[in-house]
N, CA, C and O atoms as a GROMACS GRO file, in nm:
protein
  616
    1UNK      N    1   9.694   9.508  11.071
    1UNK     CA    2   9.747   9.596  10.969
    1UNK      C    3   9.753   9.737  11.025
    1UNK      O    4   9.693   9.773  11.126
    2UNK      N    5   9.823   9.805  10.960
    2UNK     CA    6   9.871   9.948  11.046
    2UNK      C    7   9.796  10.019  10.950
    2UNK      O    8   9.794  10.007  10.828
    3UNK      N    9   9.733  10.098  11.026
    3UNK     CA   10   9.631  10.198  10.895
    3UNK      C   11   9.609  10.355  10.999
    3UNK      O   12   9.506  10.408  11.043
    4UNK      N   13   9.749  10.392  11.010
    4UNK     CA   14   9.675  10.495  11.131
    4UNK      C   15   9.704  10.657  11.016
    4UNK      O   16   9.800  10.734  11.030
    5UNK      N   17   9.609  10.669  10.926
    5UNK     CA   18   9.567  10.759  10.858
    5UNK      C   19   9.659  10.756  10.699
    5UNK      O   20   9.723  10.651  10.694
    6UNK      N   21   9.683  10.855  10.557
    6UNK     CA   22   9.774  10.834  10.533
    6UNK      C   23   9.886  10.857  10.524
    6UNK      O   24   9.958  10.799  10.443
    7UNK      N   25   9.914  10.920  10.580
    7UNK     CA   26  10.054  10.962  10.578
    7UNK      C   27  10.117  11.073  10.445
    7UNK      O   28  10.234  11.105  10.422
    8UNK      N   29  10.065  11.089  10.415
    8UNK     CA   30  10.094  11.171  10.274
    8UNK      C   31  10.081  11.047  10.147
    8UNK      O   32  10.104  11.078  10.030
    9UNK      N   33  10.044  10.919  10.183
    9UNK     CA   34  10.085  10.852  10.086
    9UNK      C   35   9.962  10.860   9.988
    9UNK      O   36   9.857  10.857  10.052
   10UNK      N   37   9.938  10.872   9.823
   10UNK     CA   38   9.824  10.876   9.763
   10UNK      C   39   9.768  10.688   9.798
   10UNK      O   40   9.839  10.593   9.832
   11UNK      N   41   9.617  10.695   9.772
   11UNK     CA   42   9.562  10.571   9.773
   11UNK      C   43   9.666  10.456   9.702
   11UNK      O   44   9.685  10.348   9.758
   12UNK      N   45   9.715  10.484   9.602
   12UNK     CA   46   9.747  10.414   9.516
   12UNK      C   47   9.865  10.380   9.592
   12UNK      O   48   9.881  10.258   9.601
   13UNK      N   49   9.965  10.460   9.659
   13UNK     CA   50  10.065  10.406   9.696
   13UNK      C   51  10.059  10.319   9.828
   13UNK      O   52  10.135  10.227   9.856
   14UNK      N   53   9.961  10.363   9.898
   14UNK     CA   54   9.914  10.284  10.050
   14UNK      C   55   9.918  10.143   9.972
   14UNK      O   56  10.014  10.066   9.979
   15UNK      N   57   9.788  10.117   9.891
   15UNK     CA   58   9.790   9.981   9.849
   15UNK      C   59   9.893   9.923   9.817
   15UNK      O   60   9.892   9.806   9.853
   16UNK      N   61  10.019   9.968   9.742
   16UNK     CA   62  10.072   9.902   9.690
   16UNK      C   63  10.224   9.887   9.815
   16UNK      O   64  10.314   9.808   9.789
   17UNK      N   65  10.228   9.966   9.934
   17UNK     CA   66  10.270   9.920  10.058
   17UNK      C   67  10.209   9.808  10.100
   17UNK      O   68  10.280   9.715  10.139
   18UNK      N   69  10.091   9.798  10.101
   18UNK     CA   70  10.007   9.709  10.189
   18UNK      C   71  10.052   9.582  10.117
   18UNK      O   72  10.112   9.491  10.174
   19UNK      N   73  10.019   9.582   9.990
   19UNK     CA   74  10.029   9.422   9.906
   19UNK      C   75  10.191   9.386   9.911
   19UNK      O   76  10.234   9.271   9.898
   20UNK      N   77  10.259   9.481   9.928
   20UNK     CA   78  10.424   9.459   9.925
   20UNK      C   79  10.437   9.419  10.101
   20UNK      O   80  10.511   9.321  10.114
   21UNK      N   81  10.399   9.457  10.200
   21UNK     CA   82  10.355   9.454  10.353
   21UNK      C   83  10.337   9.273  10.347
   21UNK      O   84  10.411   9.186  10.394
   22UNK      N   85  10.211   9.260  10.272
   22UNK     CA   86  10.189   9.105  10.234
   22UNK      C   87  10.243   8.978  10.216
   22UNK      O   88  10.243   8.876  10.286
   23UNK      N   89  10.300   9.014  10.082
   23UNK     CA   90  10.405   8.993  10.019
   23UNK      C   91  10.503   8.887  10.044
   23UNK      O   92  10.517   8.773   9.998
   24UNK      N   93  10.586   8.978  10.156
   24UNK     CA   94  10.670   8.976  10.259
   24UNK      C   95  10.664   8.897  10.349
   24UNK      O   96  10.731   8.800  10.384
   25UNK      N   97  10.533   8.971  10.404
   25UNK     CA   98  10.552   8.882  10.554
   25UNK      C   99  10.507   8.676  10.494
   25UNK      O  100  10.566   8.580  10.543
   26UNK      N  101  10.403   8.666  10.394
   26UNK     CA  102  10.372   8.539  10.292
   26UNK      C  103  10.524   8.490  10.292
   26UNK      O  104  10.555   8.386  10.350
   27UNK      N  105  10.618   8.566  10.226
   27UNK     CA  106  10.754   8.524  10.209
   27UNK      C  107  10.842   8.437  10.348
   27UNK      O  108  10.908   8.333  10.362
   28UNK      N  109  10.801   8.543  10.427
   28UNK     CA  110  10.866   8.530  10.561
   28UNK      C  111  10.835   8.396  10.646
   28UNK      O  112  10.913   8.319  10.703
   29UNK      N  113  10.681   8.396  10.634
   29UNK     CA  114  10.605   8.299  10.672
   29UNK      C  115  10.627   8.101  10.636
   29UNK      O  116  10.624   7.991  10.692
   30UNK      N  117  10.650   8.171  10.498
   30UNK     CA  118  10.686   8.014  10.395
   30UNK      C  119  10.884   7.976  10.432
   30UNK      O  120  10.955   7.885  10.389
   31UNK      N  121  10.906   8.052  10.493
   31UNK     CA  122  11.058   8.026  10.549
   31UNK      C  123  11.074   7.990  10.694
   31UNK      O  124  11.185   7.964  10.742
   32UNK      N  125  10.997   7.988  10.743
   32UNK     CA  126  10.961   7.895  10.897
   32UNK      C  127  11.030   7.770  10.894
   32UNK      O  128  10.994   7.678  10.820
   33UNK      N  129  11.148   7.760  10.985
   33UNK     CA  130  11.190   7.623  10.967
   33UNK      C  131  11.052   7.540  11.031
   33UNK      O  132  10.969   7.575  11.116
   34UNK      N  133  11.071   7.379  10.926
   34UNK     CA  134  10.976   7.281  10.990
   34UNK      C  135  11.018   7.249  11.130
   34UNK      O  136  11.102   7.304  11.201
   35UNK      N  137  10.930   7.133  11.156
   35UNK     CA  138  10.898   7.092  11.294
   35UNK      C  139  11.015   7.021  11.353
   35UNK      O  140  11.011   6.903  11.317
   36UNK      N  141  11.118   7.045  11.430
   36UNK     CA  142  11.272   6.922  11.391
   36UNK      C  143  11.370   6.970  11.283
   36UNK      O  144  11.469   6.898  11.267
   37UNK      N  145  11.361   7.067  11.217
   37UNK     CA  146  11.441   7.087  11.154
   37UNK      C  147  11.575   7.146  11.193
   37UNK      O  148  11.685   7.110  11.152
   38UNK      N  149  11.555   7.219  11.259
   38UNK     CA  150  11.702   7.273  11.351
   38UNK      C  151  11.761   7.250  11.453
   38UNK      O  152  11.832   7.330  11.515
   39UNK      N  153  11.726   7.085  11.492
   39UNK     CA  154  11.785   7.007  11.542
   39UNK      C  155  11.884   6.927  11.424
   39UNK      O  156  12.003   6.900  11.438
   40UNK      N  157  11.813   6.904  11.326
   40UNK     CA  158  11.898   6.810  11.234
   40UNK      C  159  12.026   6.842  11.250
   40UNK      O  160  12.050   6.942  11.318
   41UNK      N  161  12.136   6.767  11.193
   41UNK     CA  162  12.294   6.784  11.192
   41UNK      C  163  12.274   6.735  11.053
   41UNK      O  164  12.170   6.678  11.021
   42UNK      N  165  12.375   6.756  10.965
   42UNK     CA  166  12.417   6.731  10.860
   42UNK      C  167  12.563   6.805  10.812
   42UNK      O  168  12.648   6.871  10.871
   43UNK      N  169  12.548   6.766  10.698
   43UNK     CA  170  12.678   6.786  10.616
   43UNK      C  171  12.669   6.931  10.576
   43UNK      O  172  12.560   6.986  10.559
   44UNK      N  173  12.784   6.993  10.560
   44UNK     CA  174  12.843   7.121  10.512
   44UNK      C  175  12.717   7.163  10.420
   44UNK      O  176  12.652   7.255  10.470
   45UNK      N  177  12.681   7.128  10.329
   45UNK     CA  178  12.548   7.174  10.235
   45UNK      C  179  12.446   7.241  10.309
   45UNK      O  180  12.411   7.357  10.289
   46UNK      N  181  12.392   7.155  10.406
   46UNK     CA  182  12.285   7.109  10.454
   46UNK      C  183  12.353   7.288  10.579
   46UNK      O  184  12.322   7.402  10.545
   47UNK      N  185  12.421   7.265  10.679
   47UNK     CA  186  12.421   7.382  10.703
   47UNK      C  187  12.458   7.503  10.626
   47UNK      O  188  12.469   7.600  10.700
   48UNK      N  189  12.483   7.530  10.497
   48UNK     CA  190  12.525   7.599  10.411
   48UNK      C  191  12.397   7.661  10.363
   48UNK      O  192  12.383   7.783  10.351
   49UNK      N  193  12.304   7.569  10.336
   49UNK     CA  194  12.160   7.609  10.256
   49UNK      C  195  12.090   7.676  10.406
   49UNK      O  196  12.017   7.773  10.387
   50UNK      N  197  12.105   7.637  10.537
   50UNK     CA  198  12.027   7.714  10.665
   50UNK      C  199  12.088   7.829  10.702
   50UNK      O  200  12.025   7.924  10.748
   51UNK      N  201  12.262   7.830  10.679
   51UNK     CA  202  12.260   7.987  10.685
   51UNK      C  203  12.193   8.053  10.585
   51UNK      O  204  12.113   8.144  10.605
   52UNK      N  205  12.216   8.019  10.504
   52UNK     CA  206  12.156   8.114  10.400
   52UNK      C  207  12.006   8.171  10.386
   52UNK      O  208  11.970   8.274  10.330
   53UNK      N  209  11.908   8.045  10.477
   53UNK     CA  210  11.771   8.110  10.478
   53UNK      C  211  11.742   8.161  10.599
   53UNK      O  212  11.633   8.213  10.620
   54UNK      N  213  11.848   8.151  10.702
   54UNK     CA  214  11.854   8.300  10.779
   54UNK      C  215  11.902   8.437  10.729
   54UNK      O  216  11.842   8.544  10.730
   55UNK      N  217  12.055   8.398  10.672
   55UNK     CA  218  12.026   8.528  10.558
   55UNK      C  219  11.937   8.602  10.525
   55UNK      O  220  11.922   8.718  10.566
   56UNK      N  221  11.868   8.544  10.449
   56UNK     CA  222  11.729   8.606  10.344
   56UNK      C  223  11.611   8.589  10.486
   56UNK      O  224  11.514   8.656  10.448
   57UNK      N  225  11.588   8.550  10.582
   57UNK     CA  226  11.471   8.532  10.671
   57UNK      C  227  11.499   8.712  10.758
   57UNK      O  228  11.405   8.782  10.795
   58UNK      N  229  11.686   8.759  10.774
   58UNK     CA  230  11.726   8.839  10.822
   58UNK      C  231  11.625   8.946  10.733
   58UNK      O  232  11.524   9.008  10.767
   59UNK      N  233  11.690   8.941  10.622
   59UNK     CA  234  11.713   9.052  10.479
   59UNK      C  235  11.474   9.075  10.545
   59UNK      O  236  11.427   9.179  10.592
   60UNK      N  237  11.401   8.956  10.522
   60UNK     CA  238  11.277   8.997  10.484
   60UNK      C  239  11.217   9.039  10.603
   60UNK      O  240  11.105   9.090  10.592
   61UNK      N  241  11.299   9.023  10.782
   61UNK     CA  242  11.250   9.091  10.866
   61UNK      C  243  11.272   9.227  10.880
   61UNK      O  244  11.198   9.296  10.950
   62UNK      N  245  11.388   9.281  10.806
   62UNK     CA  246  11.441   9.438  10.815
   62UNK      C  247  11.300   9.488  10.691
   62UNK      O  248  11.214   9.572  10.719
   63UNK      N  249  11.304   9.447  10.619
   63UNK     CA  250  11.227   9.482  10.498
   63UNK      C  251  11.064   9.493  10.546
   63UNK      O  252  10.978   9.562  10.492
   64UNK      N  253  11.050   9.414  10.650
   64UNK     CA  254  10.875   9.397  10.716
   64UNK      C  255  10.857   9.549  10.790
   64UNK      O  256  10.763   9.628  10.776
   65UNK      N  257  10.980   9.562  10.874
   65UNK     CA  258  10.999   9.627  10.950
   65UNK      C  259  10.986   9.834  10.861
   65UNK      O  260  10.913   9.932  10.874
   66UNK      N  261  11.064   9.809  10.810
   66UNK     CA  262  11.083   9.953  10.689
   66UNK      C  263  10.947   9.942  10.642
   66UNK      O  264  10.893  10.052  10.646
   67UNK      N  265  10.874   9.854  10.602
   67UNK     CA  266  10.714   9.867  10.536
   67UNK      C  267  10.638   9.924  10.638
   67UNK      O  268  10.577  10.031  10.627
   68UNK      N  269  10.642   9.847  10.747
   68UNK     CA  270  10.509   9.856  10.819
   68UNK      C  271  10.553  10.022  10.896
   68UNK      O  272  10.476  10.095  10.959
   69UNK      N  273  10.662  10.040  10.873
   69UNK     CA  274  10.688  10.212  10.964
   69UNK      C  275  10.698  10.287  10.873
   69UNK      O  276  10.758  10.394  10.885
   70UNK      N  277  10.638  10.245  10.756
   70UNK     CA  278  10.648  10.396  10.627
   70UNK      C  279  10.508  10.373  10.636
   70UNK      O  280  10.439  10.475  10.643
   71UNK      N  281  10.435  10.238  10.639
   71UNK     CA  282  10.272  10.297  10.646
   71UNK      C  283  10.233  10.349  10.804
   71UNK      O  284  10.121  10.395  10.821
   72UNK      N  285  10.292  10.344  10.876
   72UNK     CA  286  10.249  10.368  11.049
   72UNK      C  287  10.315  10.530  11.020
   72UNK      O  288  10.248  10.620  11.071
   73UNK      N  289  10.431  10.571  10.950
   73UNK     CA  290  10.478  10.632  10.984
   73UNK      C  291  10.505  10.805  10.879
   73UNK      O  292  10.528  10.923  10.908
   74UNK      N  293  10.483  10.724  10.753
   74UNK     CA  294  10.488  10.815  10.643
   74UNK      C  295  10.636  10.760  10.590
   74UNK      O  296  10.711  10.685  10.653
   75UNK      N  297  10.655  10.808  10.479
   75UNK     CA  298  10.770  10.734  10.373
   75UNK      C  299  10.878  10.868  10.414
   75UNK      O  300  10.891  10.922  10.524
   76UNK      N  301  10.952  10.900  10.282
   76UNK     CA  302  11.063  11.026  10.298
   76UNK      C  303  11.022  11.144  10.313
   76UNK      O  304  11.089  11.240  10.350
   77UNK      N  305  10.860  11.141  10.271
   77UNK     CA  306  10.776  11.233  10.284
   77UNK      C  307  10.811  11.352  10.358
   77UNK      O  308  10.821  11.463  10.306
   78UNK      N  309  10.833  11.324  10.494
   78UNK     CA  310  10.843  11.366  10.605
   78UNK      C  311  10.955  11.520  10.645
   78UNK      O  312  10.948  11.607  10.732
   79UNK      N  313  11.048  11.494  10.537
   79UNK     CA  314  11.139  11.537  10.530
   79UNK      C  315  11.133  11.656  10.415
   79UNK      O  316  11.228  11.670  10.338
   80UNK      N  317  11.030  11.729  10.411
   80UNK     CA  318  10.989  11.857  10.308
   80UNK      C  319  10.992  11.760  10.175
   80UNK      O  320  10.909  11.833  10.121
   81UNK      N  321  11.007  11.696  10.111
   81UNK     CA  322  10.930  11.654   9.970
   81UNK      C  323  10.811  11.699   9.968
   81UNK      O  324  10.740  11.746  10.057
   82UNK      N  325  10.796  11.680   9.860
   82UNK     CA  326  10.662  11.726   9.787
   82UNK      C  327  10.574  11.586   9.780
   82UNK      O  328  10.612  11.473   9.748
   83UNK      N  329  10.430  11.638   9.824
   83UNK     CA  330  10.374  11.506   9.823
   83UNK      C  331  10.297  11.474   9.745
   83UNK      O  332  10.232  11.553   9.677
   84UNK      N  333  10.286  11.312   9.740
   84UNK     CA  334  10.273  11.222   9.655
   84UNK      C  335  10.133  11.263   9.637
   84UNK      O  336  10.048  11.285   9.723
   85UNK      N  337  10.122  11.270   9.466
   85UNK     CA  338  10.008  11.311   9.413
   85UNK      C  339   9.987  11.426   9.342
   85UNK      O  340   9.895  11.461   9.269
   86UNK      N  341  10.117  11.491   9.388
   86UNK     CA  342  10.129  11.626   9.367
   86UNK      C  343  10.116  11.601   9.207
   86UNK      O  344  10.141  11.488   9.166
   87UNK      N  345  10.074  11.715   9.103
   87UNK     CA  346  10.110  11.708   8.990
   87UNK      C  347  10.176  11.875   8.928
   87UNK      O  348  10.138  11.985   8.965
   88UNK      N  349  10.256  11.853   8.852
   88UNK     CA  350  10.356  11.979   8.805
   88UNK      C  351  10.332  11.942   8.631
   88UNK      O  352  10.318  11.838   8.566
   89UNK      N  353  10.338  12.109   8.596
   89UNK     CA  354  10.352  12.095   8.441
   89UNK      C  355  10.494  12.225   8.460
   89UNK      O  356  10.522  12.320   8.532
   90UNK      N  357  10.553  12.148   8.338
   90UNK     CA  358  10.716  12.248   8.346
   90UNK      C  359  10.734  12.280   8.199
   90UNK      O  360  10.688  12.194   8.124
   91UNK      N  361  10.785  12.373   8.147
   91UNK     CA  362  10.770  12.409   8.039
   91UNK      C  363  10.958  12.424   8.003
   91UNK      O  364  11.017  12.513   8.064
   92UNK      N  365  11.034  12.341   7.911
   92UNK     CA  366  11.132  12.359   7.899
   92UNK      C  367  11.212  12.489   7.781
   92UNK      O  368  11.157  12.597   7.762
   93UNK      N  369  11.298  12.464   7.738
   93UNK     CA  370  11.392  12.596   7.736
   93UNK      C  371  11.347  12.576   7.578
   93UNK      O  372  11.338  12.677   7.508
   94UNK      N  373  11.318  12.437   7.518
   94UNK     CA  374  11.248  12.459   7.347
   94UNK      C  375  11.142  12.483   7.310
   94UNK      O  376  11.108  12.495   7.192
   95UNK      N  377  11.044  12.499   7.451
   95UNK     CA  378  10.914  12.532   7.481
   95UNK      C  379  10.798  12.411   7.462
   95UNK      O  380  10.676  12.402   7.448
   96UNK      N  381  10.891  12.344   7.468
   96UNK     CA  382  10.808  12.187   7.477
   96UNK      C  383  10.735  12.216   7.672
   96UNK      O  384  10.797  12.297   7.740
   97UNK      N  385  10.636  12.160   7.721
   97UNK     CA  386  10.524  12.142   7.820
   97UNK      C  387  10.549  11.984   7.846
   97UNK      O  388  10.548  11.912   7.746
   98UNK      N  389  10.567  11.934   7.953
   98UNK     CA  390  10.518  11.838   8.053
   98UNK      C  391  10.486  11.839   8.151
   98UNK      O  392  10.543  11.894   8.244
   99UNK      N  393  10.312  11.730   8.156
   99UNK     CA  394  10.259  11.729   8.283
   99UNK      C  395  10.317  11.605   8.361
   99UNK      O  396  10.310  11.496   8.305
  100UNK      N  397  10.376  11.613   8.487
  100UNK     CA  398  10.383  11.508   8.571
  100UNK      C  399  10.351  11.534   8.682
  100UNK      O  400  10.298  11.630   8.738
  101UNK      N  401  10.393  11.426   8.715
  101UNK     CA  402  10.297  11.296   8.855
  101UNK      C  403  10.398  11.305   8.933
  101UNK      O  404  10.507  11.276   8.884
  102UNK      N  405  10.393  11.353   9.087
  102UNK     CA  406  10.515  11.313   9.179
  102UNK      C  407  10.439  11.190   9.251
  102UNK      O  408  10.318  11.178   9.270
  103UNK      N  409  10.560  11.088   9.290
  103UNK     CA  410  10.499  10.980   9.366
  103UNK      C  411  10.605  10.964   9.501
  103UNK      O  412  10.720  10.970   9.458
  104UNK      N  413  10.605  10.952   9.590
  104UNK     CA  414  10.720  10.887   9.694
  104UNK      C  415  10.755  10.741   9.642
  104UNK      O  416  10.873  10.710   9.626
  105UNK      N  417  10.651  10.648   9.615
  105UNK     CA  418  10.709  10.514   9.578
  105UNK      C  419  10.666  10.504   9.444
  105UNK      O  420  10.548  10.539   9.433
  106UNK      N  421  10.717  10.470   9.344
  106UNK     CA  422  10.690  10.402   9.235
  106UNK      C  423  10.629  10.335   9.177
  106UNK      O  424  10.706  10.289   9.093
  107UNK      N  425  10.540  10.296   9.164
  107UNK     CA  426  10.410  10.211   9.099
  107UNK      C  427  10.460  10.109   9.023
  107UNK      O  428  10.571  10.108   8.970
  108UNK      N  429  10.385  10.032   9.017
  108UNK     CA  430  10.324   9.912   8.862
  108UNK      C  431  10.307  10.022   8.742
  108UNK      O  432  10.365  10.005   8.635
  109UNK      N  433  10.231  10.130   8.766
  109UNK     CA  434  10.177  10.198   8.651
  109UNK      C  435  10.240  10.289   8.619
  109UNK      O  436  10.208  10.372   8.533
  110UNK      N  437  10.397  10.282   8.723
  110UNK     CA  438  10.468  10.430   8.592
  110UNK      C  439  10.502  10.468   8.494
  110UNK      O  440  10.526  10.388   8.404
  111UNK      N  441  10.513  10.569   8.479
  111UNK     CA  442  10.566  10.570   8.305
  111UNK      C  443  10.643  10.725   8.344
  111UNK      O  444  10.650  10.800   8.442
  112UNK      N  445  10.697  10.722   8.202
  112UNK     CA  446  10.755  10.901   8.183
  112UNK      C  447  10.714  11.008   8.220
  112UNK      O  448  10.774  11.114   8.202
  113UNK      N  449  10.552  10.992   8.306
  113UNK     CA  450  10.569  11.129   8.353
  113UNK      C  451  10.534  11.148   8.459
  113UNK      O  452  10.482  11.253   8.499
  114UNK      N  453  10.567  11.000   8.553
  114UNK     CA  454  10.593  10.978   8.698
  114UNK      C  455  10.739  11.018   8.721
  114UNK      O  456  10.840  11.002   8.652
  115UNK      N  457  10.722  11.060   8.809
  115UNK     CA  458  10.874  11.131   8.903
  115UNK      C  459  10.856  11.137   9.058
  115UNK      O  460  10.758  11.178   9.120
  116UNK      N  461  10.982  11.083   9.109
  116UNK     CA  462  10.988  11.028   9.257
  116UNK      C  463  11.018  11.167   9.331
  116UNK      O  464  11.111  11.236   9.289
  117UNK      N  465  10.957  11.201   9.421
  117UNK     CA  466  10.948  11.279   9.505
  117UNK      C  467  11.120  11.344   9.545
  117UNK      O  468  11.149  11.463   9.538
  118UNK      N  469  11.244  11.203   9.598
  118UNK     CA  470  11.325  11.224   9.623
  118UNK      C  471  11.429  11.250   9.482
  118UNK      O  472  11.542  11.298   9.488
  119UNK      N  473  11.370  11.211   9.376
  119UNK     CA  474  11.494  11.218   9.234
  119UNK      C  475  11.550  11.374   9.210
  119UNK      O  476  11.489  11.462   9.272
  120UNK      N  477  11.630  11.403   9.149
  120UNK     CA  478  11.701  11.536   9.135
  120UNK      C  479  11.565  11.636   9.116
  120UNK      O  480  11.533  11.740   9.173
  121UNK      N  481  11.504  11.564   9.019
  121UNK     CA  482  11.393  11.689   8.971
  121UNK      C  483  11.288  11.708   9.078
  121UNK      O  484  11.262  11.820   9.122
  122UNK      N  485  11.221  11.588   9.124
  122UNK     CA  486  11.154  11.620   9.253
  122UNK      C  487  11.226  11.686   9.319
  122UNK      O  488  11.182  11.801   9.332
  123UNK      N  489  11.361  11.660   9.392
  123UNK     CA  490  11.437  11.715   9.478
  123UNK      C  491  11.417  11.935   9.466
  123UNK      O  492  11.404  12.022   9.553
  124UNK      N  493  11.427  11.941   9.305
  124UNK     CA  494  11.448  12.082   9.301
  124UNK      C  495  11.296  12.147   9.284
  124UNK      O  496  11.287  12.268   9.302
  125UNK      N  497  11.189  12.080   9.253
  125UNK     CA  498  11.065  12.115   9.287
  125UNK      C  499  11.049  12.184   9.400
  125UNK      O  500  10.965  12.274   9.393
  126UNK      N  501  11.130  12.162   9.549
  126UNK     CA  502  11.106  12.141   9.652
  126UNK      C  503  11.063  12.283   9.688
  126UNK      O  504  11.149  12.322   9.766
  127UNK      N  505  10.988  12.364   9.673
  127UNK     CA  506  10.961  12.524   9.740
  127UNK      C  507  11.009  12.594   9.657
  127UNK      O  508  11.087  12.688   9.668
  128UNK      N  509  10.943  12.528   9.531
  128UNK     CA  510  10.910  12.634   9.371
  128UNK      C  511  10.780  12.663   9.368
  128UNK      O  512  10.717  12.574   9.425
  129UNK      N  513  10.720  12.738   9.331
  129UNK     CA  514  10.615  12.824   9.274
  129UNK      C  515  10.616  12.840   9.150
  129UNK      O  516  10.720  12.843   9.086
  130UNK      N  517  10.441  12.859   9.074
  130UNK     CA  518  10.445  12.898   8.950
  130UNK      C  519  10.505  13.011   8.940
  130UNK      O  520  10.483  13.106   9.015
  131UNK      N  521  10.608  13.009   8.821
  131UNK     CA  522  10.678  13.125   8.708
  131UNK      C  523  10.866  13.095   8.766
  131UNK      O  524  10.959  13.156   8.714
  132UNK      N  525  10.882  13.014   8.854
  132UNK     CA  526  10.972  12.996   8.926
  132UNK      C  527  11.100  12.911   8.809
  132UNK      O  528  11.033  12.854   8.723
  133UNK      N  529  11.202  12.895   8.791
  133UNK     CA  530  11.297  12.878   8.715
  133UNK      C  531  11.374  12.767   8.779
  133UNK      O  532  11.446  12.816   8.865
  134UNK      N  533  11.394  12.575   8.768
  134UNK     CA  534  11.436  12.526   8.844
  134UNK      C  535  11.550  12.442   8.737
  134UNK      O  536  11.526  12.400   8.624
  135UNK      N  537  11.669  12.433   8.807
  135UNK     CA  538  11.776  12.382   8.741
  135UNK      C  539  11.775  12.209   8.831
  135UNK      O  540  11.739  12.198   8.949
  136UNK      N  541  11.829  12.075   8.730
  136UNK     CA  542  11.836  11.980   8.850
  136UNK      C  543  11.892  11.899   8.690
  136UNK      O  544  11.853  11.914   8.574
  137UNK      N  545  12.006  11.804   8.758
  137UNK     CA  546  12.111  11.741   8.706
  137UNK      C  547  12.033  11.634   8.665
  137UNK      O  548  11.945  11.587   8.738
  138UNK      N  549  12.063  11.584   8.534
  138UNK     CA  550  11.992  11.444   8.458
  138UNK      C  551  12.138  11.361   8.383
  138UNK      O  552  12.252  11.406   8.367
  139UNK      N  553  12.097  11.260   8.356
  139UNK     CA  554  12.255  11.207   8.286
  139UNK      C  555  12.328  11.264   8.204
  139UNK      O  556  12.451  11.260   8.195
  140UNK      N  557  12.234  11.331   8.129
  140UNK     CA  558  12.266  11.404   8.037
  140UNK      C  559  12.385  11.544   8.056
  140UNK      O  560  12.467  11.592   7.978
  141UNK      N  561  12.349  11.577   8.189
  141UNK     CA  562  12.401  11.698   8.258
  141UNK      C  563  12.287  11.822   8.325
  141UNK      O  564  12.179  11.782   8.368
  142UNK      N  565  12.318  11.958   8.329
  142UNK     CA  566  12.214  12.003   8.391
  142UNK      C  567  12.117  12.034   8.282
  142UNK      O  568  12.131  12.019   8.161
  143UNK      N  569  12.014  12.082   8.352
  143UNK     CA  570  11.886  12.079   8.267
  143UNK      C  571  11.819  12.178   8.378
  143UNK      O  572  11.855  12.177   8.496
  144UNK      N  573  11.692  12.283   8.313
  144UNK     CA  574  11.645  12.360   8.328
  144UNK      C  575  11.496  12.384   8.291
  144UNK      O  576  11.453  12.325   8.192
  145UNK      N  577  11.416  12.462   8.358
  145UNK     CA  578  11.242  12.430   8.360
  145UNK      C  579  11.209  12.545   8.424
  145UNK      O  580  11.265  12.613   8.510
  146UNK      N  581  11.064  12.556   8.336
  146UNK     CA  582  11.033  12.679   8.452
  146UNK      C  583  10.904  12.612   8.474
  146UNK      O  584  10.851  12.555   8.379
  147UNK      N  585  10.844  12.614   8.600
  147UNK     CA  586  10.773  12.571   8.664
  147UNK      C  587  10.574  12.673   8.598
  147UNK      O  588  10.522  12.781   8.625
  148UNK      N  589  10.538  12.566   8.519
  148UNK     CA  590  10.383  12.648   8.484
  148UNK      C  591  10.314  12.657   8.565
  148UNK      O  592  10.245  12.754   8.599
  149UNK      N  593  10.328  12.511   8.629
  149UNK     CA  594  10.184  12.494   8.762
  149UNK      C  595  10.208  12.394   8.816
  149UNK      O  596  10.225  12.291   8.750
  150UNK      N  597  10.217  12.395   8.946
  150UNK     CA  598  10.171  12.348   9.064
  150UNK      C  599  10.101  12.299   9.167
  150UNK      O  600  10.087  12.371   9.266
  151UNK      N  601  10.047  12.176   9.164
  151UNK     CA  602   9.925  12.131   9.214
  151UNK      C  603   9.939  12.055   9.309
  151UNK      O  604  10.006  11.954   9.287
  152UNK      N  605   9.882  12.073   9.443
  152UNK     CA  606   9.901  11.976   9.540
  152UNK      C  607   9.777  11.855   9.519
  152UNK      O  608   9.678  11.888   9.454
  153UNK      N  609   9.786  11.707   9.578
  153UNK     CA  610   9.702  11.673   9.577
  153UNK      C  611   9.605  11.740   9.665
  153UNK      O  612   9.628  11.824   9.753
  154UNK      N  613   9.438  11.669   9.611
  154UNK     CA  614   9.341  11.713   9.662
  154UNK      C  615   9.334  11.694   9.794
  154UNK      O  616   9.237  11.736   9.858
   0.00000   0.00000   0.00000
């Protein structure tokens, strides 16, 4: 297992690389052609169903590969985001307050006031300061915040 420090990633997200790392390779593993099997000849089906679990054997070695070099390597992190763990409270234009959670990857446990590091609003976080004024596009259209506080993780 690749564990060479974390990378910016919070605990929570390492693990949930690691079990997805797992996962995968379990996946990968259970797609091993048997013993003789790719010698067989058969009918159109029969090679129809073996491309296909090279296909997907392709698809889960690129996917092993992207895991194990975001935990060896750090995620988008890398690239000035704000890191995971970080927490922000933003105070909007009706004077409503929210505290959120930046994450690089997404959890089991998100909810509404998890926000991805790379999404518009993370994106405009990016080298704001408290009292700072940040505009960033939602479906809705643009939208606006002023930044209360700023917290890196510990």
């Amino acid at each position: 297992m690749v564990t060479s420090g974390d990378n910016g990633f919070s605990p929570a997200a390492r693990r949930q690389l690691e079990k997805e790392l797992a996962d995968l390779r379990a996946q990968r593993d259970a797609m091993a052609p048997l013993v003789g099997e790719q010698e067989r000849t058969g009918d159109a089906a029969d090679q129809a169903e073996v491309l296909d679990r090279a296909e997907a054997a392709a698809y889960l070695d690129r996917r092993i590969a992207d895991v194990a070099a975001k935990l060896e390597h750090g995620g988008r992190n890398s690239k000035g985001l704000l890191p995971d763990g970080t927490t922000v409270t933003l105070r909007f234009a009706d004077g409503d307050e929210d505290e959120l959670h930046i994450v690089t990857i997404p959890g089991e446990d998100a909810d509404a006031s998890t926000v991805t590091s790379d999404s518009p609003l993370g994106l405009a976080l990016v080298g704001a300061k408290e009292g700072d004024e940040i505009t960033y596009r939602t479906p809705r259209g643009e939208t606006s915040a002023t930044v209360v506080t700023l917290k890196p993780p510990a």
